[in-house]
C-alpha positions in Angstrom: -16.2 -1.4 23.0 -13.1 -1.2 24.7 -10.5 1.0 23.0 -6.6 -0.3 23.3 -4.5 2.7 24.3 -0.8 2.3 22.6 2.3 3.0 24.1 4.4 4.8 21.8 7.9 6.2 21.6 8.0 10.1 20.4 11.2 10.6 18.6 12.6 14.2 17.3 14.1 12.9 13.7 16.8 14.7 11.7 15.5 14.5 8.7 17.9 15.3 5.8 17.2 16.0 1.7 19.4 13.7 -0.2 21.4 14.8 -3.2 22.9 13.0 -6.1 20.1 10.4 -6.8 19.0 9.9 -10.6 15.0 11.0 -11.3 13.5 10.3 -14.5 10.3 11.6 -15.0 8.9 8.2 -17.3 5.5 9.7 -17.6 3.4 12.5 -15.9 0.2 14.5 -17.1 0.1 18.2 -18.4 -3.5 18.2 -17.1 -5.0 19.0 -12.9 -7.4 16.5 -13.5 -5.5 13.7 -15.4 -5.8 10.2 -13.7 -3.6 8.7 -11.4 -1.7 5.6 -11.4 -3.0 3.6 -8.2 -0.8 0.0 -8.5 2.5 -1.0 -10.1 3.8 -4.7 -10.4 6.5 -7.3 -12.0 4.4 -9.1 -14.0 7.3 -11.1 -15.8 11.2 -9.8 -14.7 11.7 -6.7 -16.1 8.2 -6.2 -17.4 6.1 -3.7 -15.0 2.3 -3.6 -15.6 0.8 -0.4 -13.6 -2.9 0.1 -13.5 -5.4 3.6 -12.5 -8.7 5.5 -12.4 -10.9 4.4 -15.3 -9.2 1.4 -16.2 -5.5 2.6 -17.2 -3.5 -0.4 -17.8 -0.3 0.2 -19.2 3.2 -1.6 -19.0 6.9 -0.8 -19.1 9.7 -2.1 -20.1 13.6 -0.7 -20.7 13.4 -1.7 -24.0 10.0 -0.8 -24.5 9.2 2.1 -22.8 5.5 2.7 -21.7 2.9 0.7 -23.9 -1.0 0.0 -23.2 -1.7 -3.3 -22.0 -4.9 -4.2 -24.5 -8.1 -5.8 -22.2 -11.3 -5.5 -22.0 -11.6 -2.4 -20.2 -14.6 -1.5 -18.6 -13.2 2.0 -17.5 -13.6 1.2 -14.1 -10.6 2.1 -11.5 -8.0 -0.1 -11.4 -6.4 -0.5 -7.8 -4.2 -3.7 -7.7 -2.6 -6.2 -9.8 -1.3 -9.8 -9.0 -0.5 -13.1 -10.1 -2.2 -16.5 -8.8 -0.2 -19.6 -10.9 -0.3 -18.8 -14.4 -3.2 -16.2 -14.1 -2.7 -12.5 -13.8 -5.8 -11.0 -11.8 -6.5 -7.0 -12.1 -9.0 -6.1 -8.8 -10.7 -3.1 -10.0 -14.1 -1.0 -8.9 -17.6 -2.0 -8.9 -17.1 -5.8 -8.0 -15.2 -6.8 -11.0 -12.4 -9.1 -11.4 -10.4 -9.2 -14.8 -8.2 -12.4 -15.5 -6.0 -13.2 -17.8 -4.6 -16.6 -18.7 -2.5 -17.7 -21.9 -3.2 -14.4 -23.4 -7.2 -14.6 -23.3 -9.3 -12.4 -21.0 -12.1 -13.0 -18.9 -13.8 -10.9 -16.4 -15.8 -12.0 -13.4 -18.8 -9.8 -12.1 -19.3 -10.0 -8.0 -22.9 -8.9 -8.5 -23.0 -8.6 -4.5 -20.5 -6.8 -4.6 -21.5 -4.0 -7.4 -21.3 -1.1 -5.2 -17.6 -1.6 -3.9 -14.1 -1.7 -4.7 -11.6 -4.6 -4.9 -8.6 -2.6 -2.8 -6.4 -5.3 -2.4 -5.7 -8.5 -4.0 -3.1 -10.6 -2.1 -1.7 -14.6 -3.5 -0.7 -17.5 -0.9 0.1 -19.7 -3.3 -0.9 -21.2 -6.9 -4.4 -21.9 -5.9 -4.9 -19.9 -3.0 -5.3 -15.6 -2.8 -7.6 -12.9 -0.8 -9.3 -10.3 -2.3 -10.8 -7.4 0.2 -12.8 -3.8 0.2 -15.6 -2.0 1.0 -18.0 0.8 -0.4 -16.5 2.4 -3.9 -17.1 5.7 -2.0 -14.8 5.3 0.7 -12.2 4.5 -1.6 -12.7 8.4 -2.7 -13.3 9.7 0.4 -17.1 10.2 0.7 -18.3 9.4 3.8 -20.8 6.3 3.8 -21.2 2.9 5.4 -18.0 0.8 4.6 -19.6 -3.0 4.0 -15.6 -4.4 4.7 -15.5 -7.7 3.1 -12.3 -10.5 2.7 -13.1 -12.8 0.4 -11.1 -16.4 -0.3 -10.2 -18.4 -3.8 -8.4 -21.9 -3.0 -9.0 -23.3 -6.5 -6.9 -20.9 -8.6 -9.6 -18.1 -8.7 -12.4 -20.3 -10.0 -14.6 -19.4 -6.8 -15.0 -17.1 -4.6 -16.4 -17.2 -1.1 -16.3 -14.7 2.0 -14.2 -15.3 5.1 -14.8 -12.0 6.6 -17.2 -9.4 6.5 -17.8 -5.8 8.7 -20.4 -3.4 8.1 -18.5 -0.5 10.6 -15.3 -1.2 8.8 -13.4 -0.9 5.5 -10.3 -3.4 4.6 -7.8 -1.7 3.2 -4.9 -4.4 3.2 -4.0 -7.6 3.5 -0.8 -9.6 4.3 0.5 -13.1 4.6 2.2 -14.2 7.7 4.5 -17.0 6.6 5.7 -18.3 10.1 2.9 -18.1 11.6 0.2 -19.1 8.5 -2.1 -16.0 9.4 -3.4 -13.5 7.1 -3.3 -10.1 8.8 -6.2 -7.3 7.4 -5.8 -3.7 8.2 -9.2 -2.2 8.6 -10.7 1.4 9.2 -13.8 3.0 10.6 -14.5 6.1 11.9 -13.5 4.9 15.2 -9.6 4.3 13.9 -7.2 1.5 12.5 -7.5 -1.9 13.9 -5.5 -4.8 12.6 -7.4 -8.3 12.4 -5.2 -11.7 12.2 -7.1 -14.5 10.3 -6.3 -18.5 11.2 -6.1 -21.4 9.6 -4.7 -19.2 6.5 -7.8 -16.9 6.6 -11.0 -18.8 8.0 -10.8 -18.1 11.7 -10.5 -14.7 12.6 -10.2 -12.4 15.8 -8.8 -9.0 16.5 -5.4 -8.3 16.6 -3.7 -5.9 19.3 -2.8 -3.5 17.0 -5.1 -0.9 17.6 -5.0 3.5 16.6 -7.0 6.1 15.9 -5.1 7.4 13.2 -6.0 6.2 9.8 -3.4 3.6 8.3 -3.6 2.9 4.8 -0.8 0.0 4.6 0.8 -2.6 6.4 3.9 -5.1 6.1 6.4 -7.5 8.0 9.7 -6.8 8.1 12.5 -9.3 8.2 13.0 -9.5 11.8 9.2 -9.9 12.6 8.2 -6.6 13.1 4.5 -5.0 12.0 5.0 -2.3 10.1 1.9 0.6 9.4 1.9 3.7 7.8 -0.9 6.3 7.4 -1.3 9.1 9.3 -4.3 12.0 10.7 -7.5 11.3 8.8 -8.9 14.8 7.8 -6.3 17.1 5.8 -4.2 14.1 4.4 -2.3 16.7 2.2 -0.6 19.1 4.8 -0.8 16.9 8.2 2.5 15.0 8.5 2.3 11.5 7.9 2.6 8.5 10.5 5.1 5.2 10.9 4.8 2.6 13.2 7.0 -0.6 14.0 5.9 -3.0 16.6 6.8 -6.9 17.4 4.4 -9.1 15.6 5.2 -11.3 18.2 4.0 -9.2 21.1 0.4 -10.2 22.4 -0.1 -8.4 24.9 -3.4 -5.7 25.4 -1.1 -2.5 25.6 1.4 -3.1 22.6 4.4 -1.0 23.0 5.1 0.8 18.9 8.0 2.6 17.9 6.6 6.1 16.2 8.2 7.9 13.4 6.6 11.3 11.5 7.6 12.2 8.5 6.3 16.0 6.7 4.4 15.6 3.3 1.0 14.1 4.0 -0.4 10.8 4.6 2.5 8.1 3.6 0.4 5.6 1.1 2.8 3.2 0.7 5.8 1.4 2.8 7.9 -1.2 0.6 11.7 -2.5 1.7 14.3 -4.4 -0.2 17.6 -6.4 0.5 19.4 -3.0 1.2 16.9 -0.1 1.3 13.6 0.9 3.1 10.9 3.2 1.2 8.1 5.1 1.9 6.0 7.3 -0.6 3.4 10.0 0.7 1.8 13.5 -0.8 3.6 16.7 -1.8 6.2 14.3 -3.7 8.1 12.9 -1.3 9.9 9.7 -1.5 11.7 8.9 2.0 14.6 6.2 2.2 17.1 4.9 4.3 19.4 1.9 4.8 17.5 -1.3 6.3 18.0 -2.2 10.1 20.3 0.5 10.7 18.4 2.6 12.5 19.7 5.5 10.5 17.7 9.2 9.8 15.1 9.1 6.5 16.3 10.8 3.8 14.2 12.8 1.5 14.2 12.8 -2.3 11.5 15.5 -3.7 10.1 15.5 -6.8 9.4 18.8 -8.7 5.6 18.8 -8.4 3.8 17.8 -5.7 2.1 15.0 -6.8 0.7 11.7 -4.6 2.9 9.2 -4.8 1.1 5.8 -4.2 3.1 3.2 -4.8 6.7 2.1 -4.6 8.3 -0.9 -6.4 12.4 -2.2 -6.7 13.6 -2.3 -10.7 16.2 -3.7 -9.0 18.5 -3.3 -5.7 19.3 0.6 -5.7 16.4 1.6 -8.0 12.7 1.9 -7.6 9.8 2.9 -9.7 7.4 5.5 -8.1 3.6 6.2 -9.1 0.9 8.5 -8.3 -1.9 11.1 -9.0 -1.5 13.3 -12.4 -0.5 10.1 -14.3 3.1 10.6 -13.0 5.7 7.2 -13.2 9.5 7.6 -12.4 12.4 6.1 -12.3 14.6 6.7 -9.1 18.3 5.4 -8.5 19.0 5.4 -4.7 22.2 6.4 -4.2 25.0 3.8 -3.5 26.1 5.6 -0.1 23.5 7.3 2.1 24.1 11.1 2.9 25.5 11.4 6.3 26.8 14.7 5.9 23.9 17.2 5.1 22.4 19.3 6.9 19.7 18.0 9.1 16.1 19.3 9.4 14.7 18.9 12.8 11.2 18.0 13.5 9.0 18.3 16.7 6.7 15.3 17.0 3.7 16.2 19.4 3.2 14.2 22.4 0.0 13.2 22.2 -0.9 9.5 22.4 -3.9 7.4 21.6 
């Protein structure tokens, strides 16, 4: 196999630790081994359904508060949530598949598919969404063969079939190219990241040129066409700093020129912008922001304990909910100008390429 060496761009960052935002602390366990909170979405406007290890499945609201979501649970891990039409789909552990629809529940058993996790669940439109994963272990960091799948609904979730499938490699995420009608997978083996771009909306697919040996956990498009992935060493993912890489998705070539950004605090988990604002969350507690397409430094808000923070999600435009490990939800409120006048924090980025 021929590996595709990367380009990259080593920056020195000022990094700065922002004052005056607002952190409320919704929810977070008294316990070292309570349960995380793995995925966090809008299932109706205001109304946030956030699901975890062993089938948590709770919801929030302002008015509300935090409130179980009632389901038939079959305590298995939770890891995304989405809608397709009128259906909400929870992906969870073990091959399994919860729907609801006008209030009743279902669940679908993927009896191939018994021995691995649902990682990702990703809607096109009303009829047609991707589901991907690999070996339950891998999702917990054993090490074991990854049996990467993608699979396909285009009749509202009724069926089910595979597009995509890789013993050697474990899909992590998906995303939906809109201009171009390709659904990008970010995959991982032992080997690295590599980024795979499927045709004809998911049925024709071929590597992409986005290629590292660093492990990358997430992936996205920004607004002016640029791949976004963020990740960082495999190995120590606490105390190794944690990797960000921008690149045109237009850019085809074999040797990919990527923009590289490190950021202190662990492997980032998840990347997420708005109108305004770009986020990403990573270990040790750290929520990074900074305005969108300005090019300015990150800013750092910490939170008291340091927790995994593994998803990010707007309330609206200057607010975001954060969750992670330990149970912990909060509330943050960016503030409305960016500090420009702290004190920066420099830090050395090694010049090793890949």
């Amino acid at each position: 196999m021929n590996l595709i060496y990367f380009t990259c761009f080593f920056w020195v960052l000022p990094l700065q630790i922002a004052c005056c935002q607002l952190v409320e602390t919704l929810q977070i366990g008294n316990l070292q081994g309570d349960s995380s909170y793995y995925d966090i979405f809008e299932i109706h406007k205001g109304e946030f359904w956030i699901g975890g290890k062993s089938g948590i499945l709770k919801k929030y609201t302002e008015t509300n508060g935090l409130r179980d979501v009632c389901y038939p649970n079959l305590g298995r891990s939770i890891l995304r949530i989405n809608k397709l039409g009128d259906k909400i789909l929870i992906a969870s552990d073990q091959g399994t598949l919860y729907v609801s629809e006008m209030g009743e529940w279902t669940t679908q058993q993927f009896l191939k598919h018994s021995k691995s996790c649902f990682y990702d669940l990703m809607v096109v439109d009303s009829l047609t969404a991707f589901i991907c994963g690999g070996r339950s272990k891998i999702a917990i960091g054993k090490r074991v063969v990854p049996h990467g799948f993608i699979l396909k609904t285009q009749d509202g979730g009724n069926t089910w079939n595979p597009v995509f499938r890789s013993f050697s490699k474990m899909v992590w995420r998906l995303k939906y190219d809109t201009m171009s009608q390709e659904i990008l997978a970010l995959t991982y083996s032992p080997l690295g990241s590599q980024v795979y771009s499927g045709g004809n909306r998911g049925d024709a697919w071929k590597k992409a040129p986005w290629k590292d040996r660093n492990l990358y956990h997430d992936l996205d498009i920004s607004s002016n066409r640029e791949l976004i992935l963020v990740g960082g060493r495999s190995g120590n993912l606490r105390n190794q700093a944690g990797h960000l890489r921008k690149c045109s998705i237009q850019n085809e070539n074999s040797n990919p020129t990527m923009n590289f950004e490190c950021l202190p605090g662990g492997l980032i988990w998840d990347y997420t912008s708005g109108e305004k604002w770009e986020l990403a969350s990573s270990g040790s507690g750290n929520l990074w922001y900074r305005e969108k397409n300005k090019g300015s430094n990150w800013d750092l808000i910490k939170m008291t304990t340091p927790l995994n923070l593994y998803e990010v999600i707007f309330y609206d435009e200057n607010a975001v909910l954060v969750i992670g490990s330990k149970k912990s939800i909060f509330k943050v409120t960016l503030p409305m100008i960016p500090n420009s006048s702290l004190n920066s924090v420099e830090l050395q980025i090694s010049g090793q390429t890949h």
